[in-house]
N, CA, C and O atoms as a Tripos MOL2 file, in Angstrom:
@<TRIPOS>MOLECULE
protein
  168   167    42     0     0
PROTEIN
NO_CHARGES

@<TRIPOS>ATOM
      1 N         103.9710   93.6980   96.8520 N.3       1 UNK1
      2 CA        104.5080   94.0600   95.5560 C.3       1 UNK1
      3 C         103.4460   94.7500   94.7260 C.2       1 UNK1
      4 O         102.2490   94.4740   94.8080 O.2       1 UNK1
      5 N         103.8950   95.5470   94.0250 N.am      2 UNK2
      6 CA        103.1670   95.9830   93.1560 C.3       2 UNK2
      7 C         103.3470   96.4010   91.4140 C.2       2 UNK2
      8 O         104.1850   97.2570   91.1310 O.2       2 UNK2
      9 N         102.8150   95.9830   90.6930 N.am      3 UNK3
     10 CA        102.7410   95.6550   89.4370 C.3       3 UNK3
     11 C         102.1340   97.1780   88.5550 C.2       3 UNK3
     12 O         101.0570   97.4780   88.0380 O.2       3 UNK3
     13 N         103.9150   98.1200   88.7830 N.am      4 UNK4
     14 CA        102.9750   99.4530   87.7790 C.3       4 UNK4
     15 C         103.1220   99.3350   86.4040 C.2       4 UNK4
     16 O         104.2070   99.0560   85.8930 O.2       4 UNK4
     17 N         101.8330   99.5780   85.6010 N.am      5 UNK5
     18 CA        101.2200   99.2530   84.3920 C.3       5 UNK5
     19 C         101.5460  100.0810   84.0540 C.2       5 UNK5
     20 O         102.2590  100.0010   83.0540 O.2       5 UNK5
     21 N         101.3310  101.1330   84.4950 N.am      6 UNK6
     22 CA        101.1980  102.5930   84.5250 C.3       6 UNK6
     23 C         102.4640  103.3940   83.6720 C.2       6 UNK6
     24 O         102.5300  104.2780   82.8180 O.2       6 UNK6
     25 N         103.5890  102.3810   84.5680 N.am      7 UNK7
     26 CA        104.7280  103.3090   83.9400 C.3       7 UNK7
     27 C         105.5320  102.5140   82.5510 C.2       7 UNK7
     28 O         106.2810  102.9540   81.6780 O.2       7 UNK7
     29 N         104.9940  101.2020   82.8230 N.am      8 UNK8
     30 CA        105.5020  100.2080   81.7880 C.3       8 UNK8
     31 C         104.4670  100.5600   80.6210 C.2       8 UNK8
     32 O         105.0240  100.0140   79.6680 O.2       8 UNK8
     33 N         103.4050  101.0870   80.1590 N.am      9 UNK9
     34 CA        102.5860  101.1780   79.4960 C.3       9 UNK9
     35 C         102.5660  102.7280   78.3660 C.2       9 UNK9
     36 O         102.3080  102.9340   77.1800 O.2       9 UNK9
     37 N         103.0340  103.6360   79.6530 N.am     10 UNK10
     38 CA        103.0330  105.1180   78.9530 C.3      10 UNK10
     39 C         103.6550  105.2430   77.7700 C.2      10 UNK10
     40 O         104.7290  104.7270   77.4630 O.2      10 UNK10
     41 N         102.8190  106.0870   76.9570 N.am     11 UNK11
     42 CA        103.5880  106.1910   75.7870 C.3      11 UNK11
     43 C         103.2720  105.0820   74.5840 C.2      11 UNK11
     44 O         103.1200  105.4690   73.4250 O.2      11 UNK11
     45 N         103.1890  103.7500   74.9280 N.am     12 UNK12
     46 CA        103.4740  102.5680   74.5300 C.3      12 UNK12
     47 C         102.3700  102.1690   73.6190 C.2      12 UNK12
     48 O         101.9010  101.0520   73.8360 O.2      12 UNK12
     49 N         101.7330  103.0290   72.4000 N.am     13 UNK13
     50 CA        100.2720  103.1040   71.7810 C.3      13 UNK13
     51 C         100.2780  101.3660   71.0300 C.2      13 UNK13
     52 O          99.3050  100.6400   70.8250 O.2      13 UNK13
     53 N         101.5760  101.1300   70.7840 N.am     14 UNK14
     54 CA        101.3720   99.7290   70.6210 C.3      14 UNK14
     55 C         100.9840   98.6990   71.3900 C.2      14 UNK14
     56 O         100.8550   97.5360   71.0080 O.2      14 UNK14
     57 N         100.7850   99.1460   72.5480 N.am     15 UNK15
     58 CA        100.4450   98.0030   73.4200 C.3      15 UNK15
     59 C          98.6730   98.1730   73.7220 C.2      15 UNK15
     60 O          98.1190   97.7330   74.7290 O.2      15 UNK15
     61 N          98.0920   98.7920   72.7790 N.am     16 UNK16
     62 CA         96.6170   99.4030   73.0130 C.3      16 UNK16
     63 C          96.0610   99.0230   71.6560 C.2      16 UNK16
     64 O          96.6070   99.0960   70.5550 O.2      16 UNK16
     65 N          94.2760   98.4000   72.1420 N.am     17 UNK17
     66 CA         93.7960   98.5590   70.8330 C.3      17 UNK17
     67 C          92.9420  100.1380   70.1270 C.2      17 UNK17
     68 O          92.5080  100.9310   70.9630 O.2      17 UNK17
     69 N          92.8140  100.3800   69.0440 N.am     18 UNK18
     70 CA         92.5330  101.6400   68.9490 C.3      18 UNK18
     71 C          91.4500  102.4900   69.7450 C.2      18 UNK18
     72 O          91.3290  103.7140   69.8020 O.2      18 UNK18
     73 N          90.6650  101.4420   70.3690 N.am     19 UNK19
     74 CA         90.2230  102.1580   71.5230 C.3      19 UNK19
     75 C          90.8870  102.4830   72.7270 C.2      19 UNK19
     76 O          90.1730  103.2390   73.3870 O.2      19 UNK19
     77 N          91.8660  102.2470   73.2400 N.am     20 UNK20
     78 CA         92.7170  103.4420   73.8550 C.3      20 UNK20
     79 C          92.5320  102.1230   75.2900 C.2      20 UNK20
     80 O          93.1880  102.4080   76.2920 O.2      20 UNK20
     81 N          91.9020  101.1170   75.3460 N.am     21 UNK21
     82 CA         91.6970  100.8420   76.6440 C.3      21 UNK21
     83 C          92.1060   99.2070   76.4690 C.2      21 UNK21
     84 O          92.9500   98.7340   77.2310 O.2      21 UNK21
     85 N          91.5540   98.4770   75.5670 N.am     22 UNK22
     86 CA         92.0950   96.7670   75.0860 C.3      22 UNK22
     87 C          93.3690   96.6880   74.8760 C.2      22 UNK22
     88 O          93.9840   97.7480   74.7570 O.2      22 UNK22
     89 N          94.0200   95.5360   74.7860 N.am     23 UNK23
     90 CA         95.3280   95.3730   74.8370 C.3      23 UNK23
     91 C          95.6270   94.8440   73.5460 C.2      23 UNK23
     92 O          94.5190   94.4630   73.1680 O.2      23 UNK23
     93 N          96.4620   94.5770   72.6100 N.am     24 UNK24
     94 CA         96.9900   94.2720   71.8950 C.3      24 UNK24
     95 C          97.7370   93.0530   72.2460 C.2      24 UNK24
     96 O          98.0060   92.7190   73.4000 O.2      24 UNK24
     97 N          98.1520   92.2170   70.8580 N.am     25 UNK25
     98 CA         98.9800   90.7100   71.8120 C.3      25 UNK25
     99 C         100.0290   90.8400   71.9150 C.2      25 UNK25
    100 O         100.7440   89.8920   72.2400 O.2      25 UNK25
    101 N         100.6170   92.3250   71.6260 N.am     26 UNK26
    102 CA        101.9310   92.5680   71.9290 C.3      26 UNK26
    103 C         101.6110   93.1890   73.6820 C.2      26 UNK26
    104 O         102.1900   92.5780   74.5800 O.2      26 UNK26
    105 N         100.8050   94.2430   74.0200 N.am     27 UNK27
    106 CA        100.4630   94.7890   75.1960 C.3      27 UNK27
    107 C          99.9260   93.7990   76.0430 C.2      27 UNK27
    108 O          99.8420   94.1840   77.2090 O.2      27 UNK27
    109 N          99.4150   92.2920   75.7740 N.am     28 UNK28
    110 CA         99.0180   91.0340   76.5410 C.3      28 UNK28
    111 C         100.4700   90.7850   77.1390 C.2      28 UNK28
    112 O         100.9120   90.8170   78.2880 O.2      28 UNK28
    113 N         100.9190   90.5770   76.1500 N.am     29 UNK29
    114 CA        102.7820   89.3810   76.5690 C.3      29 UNK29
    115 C         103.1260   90.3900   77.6520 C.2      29 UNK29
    116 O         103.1540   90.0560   78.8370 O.2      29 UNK29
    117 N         103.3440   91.4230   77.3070 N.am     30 UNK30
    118 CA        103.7690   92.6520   78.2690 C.3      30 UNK30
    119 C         103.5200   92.9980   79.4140 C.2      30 UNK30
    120 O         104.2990   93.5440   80.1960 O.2      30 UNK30
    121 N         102.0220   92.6000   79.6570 N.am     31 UNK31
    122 CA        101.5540   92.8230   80.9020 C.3      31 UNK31
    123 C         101.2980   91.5180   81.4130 C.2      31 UNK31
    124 O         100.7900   91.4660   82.5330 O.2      31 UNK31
    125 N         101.5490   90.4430   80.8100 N.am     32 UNK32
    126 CA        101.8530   88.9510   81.6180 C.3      32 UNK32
    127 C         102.9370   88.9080   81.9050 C.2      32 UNK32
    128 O         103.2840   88.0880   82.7550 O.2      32 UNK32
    129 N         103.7770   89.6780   81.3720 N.am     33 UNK33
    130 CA        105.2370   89.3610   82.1170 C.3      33 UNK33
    131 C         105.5190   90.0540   82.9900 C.2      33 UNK33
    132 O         106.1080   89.7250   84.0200 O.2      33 UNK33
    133 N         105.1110   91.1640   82.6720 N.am     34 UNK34
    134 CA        104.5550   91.9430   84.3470 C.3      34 UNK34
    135 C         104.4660   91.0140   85.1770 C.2      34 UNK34
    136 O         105.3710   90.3130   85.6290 O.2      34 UNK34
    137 N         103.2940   90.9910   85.4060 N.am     35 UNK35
    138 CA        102.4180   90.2310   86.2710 C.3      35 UNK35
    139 C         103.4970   88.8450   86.8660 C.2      35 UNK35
    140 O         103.9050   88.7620   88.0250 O.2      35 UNK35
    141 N         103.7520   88.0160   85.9390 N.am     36 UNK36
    142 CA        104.6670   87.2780   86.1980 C.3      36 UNK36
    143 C         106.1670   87.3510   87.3560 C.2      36 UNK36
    144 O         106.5420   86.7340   88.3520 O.2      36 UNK36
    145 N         106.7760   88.7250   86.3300 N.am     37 UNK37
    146 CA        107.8620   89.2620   86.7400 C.3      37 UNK37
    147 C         107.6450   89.4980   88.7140 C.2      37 UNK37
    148 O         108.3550   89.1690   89.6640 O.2      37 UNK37
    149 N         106.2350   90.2580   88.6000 N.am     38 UNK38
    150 CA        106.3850   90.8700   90.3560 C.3      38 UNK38
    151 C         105.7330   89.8860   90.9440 C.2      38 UNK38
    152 O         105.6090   90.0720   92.1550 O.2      38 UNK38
    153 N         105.1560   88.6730   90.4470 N.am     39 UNK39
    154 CA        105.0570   87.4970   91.7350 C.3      39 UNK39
    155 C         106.0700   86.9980   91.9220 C.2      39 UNK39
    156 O         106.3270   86.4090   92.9720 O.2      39 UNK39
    157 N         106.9990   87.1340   90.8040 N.am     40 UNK40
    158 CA        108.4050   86.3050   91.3360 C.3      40 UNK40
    159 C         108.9190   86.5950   92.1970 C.2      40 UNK40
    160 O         109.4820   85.7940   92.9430 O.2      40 UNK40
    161 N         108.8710   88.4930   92.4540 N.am     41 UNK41
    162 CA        110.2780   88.5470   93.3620 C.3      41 UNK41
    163 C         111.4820   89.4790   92.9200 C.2      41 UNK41
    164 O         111.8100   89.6760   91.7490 O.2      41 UNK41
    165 N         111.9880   89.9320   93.8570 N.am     42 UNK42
    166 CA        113.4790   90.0510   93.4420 C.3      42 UNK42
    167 C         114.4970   89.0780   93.2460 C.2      42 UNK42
    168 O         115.6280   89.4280   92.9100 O.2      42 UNK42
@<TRIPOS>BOND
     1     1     2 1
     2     2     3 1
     3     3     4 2
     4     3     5 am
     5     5     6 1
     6     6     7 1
     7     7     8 2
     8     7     9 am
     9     9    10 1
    10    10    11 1
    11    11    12 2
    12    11    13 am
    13    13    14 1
    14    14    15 1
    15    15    16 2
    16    15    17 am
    17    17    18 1
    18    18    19 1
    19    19    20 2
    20    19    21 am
    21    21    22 1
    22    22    23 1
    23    23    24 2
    24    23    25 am
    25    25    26 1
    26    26    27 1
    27    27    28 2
    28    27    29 am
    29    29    30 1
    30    30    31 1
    31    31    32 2
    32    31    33 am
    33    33    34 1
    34    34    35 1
    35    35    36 2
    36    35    37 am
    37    37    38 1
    38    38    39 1
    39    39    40 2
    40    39    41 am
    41    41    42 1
    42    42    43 1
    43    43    44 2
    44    43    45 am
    45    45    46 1
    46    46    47 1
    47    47    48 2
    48    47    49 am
    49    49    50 1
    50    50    51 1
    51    51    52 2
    52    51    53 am
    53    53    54 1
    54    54    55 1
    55    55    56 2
    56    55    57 am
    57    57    58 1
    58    58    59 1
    59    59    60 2
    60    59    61 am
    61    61    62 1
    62    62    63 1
    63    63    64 2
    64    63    65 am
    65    65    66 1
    66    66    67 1
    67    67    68 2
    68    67    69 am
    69    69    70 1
    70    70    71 1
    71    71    72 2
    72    71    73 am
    73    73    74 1
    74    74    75 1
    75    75    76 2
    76    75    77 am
    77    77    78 1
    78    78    79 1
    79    79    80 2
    80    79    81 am
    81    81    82 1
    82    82    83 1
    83    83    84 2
    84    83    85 am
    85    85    86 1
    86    86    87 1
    87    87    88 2
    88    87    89 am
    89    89    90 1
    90    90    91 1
    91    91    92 2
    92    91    93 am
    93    93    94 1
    94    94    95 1
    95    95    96 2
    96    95    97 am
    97    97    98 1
    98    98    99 1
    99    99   100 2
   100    99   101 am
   101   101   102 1
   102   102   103 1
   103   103   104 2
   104   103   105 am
   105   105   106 1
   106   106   107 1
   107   107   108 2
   108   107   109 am
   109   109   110 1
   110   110   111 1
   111   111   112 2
   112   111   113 am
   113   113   114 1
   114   114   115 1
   115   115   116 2
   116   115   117 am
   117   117   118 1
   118   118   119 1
   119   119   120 2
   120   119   121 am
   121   121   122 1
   122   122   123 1
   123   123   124 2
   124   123   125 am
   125   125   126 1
   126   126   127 1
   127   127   128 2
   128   127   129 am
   129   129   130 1
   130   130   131 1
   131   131   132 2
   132   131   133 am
   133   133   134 1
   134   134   135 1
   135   135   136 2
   136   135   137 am
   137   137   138 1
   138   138   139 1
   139   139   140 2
   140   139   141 am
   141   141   142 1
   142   142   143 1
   143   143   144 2
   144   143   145 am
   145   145   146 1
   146   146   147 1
   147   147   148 2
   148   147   149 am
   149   149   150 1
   150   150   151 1
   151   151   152 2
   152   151   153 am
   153   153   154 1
   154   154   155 1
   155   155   156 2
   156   155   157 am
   157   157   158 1
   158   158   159 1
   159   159   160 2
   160   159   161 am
   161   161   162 1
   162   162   163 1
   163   163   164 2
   164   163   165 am
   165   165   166 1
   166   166   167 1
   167   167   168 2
@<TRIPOS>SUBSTRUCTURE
     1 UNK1         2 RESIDUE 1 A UNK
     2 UNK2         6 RESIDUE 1 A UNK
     3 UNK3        10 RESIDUE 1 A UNK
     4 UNK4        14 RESIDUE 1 A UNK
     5 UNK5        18 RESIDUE 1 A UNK
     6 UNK6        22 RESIDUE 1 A UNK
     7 UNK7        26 RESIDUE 1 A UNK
     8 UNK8        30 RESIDUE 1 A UNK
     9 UNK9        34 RESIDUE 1 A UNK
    10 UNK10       38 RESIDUE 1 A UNK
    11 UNK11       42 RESIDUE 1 A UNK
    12 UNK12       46 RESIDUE 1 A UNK
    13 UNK13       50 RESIDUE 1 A UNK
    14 UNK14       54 RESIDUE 1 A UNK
    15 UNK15       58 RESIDUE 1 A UNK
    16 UNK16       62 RESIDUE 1 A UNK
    17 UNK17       66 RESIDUE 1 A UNK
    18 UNK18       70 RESIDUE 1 A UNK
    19 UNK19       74 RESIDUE 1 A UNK
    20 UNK20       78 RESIDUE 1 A UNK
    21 UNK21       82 RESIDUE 1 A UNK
    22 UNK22       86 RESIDUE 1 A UNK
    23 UNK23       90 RESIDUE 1 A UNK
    24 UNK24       94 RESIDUE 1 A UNK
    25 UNK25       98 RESIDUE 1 A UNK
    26 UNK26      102 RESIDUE 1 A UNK
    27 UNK27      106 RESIDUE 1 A UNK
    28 UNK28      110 RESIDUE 1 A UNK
    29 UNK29      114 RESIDUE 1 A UNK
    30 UNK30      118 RESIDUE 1 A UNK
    31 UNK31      122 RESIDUE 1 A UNK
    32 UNK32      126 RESIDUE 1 A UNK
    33 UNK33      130 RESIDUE 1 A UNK
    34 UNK34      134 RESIDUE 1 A UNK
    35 UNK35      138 RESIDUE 1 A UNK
    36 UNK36      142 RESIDUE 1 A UNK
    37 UNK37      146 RESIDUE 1 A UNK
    38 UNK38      150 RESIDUE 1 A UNK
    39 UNK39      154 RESIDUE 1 A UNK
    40 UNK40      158 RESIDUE 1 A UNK
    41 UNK41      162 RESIDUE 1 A UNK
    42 UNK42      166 RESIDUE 1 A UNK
């Protein structure tokens, strides 16, 4: 499985801190549920 950030992320300046690279705790939840989401499974 694989977990794209990539496409869940684009665009998404809220999920970034103003340095363009840290996450925000809205862009945290987001990419834990990622993460979450594709160990689960279909």
């Amino acid at each position: 499985r694989l977990a794209d950030w990539n496409a869940v992320s684009k665009g998404k300046k809220k999920y970034f801190a103003p340095d363009g690279v840290h996450l925000t705790k809205t862009g945290g939840d987001v990419f834990a549920n990622l993460v979450k989401d594709t160990l689960r499974g279909p």
